[in-house]
N, C-alpha and C positions, 0 to 999 in steps of 0.2 A: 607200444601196447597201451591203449585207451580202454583201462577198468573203471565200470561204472563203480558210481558210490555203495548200492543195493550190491556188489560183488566184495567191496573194501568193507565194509561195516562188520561181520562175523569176524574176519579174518584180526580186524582189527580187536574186536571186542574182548576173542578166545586170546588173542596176545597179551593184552590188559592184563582179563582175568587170571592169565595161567601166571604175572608176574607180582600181583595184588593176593590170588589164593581166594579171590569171589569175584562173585556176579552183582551185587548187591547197588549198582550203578544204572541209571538208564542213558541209553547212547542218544546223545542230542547235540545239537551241532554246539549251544551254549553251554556244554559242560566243563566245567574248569576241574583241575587239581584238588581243589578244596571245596571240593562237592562230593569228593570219595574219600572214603575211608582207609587210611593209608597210603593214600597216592603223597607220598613228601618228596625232597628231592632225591633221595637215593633211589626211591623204587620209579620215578621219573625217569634218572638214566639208564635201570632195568627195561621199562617200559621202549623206551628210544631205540635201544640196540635189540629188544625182542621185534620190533616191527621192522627194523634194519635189515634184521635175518630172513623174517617172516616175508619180504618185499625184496630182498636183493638191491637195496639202495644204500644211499651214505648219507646221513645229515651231516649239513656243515653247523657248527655252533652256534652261528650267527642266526641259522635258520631256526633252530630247535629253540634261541633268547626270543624269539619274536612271536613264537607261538603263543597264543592267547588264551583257544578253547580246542576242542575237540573238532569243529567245525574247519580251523585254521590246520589243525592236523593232517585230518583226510586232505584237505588241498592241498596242502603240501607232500603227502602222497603218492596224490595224482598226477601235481605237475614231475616229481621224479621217473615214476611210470613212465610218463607222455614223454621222457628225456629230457626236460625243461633246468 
């Protein structure tokens, strides 16, 4: 199943927001952690397993230490999606 980004971006977004409690972010592929308000690492592994859910996928740890931005996010995503 090959979901475009323009399909991941809300899905993503409303998952964020509903574990954060705002919007108050704009979604760019260079967003980090500490560019939002709240985003630390507790609400990080909230964030992880809301999109877990929200996606029907698994990150392995290694994958979730490697992530950099929001950008590296959605790919990583995508390539679960794609069964990669």
């Amino acid at each position: 199943m090959n979901m475009q980004r323009e399909e991941l971006l809300p899905r993503i977004r409303r998952t964020v927001e509903t574990v954060l409690g705002h919007g108050d972010f704009e979604m760019r592929d260079d967003l980090t952690a500490a560019d939002v308000e709240g985003w630390d690492s507790l609400t990080h592994m909230s964030i992880i397993t809301g999109l877990e859910k929200e996606f029907s996928v698994k990150f392995k740890l290694k994958e979730i230490n490697k992530l950099k931005n929001m950008g590296s996010l959605i790919e990583l995503i995508q390539a679960k999606l794609a069964g990669a």
